[in-house]
N, C-alpha and C positions, 0 to 999 in steps of 0.2 A: 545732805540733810538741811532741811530749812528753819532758822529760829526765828520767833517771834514774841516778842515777850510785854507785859503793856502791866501798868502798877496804880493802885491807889493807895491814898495814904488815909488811914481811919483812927478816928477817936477814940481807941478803944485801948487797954496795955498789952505786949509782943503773944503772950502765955494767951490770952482770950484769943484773937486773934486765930492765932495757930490750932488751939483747942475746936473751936467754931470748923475752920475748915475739915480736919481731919475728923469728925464722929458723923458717922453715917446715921445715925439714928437722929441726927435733926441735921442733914443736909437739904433735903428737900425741903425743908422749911426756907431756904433762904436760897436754893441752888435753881432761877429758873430753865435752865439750859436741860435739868435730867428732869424723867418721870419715876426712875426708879435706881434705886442707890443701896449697893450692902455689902460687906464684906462676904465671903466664901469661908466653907468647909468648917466652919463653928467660930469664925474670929469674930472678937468679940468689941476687939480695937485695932486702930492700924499699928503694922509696925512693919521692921524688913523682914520679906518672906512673905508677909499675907498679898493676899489676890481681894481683886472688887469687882464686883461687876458693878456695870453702869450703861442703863439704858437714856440716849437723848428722844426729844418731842420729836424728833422727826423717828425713830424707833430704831436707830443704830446701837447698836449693842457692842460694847467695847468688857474685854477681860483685862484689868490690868496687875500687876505685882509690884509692890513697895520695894524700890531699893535704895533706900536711905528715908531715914528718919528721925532727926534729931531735935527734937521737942526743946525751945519752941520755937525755933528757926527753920527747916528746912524739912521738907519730904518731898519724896521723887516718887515715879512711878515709872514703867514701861511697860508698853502694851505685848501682851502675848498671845490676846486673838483680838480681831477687832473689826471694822467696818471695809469692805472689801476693797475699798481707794486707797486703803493703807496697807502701805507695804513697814514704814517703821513708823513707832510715837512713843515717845515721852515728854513728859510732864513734870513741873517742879513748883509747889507753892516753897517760897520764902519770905518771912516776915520778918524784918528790921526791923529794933526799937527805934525810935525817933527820941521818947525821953518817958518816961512813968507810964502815961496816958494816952501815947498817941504810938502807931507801928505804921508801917508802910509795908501792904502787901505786895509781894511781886509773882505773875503767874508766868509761864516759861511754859512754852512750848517747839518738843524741837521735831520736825515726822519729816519724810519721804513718802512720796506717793508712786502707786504701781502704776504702770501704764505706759513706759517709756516716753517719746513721742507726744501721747495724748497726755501724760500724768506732768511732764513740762509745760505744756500748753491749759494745764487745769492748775496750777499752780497757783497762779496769780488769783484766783477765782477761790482756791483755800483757804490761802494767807485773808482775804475780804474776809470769810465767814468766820474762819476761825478768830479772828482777830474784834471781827464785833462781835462774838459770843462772850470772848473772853472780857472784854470789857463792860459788858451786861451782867458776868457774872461777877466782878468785881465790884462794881456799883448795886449789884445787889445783898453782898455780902458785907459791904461797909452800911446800908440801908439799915438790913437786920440787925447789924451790932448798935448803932447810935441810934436806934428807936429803941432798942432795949436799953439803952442810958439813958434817953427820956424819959422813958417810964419810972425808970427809978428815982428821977428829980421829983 
């Protein structure tokens, strides 16, 4: 398994933070990596146990299931169906206080890729994409939170 993990730290306090990432119903508002985002089978919030689906702009459709979530620190995921280069993926937002008003997000990513041979040699090639999505998505999710305390000033 390969980890790759990359963090911002935002103006926001740990509970917003954590709240913002995990409600699908305004993901897409701040998430530009998916076009479409929801929990499954009537959930209405995450929690362990629930399934998401999540389609990216390039139209990869990933199924994944909450295993751990402890508000407002920590939720995991693991893939149980997903984009056919994946053979394993999980997932973990964790958000540290810093002090009141400020948290440091950290996004975690840990997968295997199918392919033996070729999925070694496309590795490197992962970790590139994945790893600038990931920090597209963190930089746009610290964007959204401190323009919304802009607004508020």
């Amino acid at each position: 398994m390969k980890t790759i993990k990359h963090q911002v730290e935002i103006c926001r306090p740990q509970t917003e933070v954590f709240d913002l990432t995990q409600d699908y119903a305004r993901r897409l508002a701040w998430d530009p990596y998916l076009v479409e985002a929801y929990l499954l089978d009537g959930a209405d919030r995450a929690a362990v146990g629930v399934d998401a689906y999540c389609k990216n702009r390039s139209g990869s459709v990933m199924i994944s299931r909450y295993i751990a979530f402890n508000r407002p620190e920590t939720a995991a995921i693991q893939m149980i169906q997903g984009p056919f280069l994946l053979k394993r993926f999980s997932g973990a937002w964790n958000v540290k206080k810093v002090d009141d008003e400020r948290s440091t997000l950290i996004f975690t990513y840990n997968f295997e890729l199918k392919g033996g041979l070729l999925g070694r040699w496309l590795l490197p090639v992962a970790v590139l994409v994945f790893s600038r999505d990931m920090r597209q998505r963190l930089r746009a999710v610290r964007a959204y939170l401190e323009r919304a305390l802009s607004y508020r000033s």
